[in-house]
C-alpha positions in Angstrom: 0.0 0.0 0.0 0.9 3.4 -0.5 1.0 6.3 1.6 -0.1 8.7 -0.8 1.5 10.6 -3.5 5.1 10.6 -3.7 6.4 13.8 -2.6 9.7 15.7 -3.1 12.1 16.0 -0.5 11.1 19.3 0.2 7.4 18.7 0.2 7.0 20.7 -2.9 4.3 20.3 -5.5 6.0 18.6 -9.0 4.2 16.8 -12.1 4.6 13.7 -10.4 1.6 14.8 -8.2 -0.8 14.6 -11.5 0.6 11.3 -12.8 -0.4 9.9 -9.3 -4.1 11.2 -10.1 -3.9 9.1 -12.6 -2.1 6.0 -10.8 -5.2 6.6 -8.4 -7.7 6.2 -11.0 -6.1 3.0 -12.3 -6.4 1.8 -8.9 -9.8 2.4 -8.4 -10.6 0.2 -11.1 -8.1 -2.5 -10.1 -10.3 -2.6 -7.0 -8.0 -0.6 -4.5 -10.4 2.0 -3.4 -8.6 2.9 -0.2 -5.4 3.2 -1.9 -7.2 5.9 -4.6 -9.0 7.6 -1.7 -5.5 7.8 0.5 -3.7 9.2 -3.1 -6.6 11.6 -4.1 -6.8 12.8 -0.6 -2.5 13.3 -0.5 -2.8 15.3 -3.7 -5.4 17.9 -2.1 -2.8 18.1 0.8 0.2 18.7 -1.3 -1.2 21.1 -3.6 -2.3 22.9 -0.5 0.8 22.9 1.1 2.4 25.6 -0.9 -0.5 27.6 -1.5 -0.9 27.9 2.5 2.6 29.0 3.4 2.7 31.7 0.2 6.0 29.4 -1.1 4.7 28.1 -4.4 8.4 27.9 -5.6 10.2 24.3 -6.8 13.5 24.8 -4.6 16.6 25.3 -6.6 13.9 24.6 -10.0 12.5 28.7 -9.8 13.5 28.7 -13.2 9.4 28.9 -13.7 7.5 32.0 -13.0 5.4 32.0 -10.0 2.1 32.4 -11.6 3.1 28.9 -13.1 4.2 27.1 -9.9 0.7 28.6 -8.4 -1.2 26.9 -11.3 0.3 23.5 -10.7 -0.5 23.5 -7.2 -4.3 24.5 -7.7 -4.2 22.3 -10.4 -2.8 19.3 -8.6 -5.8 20.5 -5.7 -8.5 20.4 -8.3 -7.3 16.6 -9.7 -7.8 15.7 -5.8 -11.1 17.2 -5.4 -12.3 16.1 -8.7 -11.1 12.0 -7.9 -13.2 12.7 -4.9 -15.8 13.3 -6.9 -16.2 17.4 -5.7 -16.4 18.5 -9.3 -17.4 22.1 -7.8 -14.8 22.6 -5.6 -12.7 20.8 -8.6 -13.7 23.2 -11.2 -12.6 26.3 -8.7 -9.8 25.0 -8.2 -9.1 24.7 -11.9 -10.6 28.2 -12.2 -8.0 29.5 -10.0 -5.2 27.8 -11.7 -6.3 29.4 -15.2 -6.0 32.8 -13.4 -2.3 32.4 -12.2 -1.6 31.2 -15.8 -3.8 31.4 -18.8 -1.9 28.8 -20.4 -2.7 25.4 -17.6 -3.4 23.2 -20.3 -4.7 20.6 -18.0 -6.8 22.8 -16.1 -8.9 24.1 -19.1 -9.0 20.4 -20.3 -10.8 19.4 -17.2 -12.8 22.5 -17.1 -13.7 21.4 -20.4 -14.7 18.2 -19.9 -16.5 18.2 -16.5 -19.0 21.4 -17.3 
């Protein structure tokens, strides 16, 4: 069993938090609902993470503009919510990450799809 979605060492929100929504889904279907649950609910809490203490930055990675690293963690938030089946709270928090950066492809995909 995991314990959730692999994190860096640093805690910090990476694209490895949206290909464990994914791994979460996959387990779902294989029957591992506790193990999906336990991952969505990890994502939520790692997107959050940043967003709460203002430091949306990817350690010695800041090559990315802030408004991008702000959009990844709302992102990674709304994938949590929306494998939890909140696709209100989902679609804000995809909202959200379209406002730090117009161009979060994946959040205007799943704004797209879940309207």
């Amino acid at each position: 069993m995991r314990a959730g979605p692999r994190r860096r060492a640093e805690g910090r929100v990476s694209e490895r938090q949206v290909q464990a929504y994914f791994q979460a889904l996959a387990e779902r279907k294989l029957a591992h609902a506790a193990e999906a649950e336990t991952t969505l609910r990890g994502l939520f809490e790692t997107g959050s993470e940043p967003l709460e203490s203002g430091d949306s930055s990817e350690g010695p990675r800041r090559r990315e503009p802030r408004g991008a690293r702000t959009a990844l963690a709302h992102y990674v938030r709304g994938l949590g919510r929306l494998g939890l089946g909140e696709k209100e709270k989902a679609s804000q928090e995809f909202t959200l990450a379209l406002q730090a950066a117009p161009d979060c492809q994946g959040a205007k995909i799943e704004l797209t799809e879940h309207q």
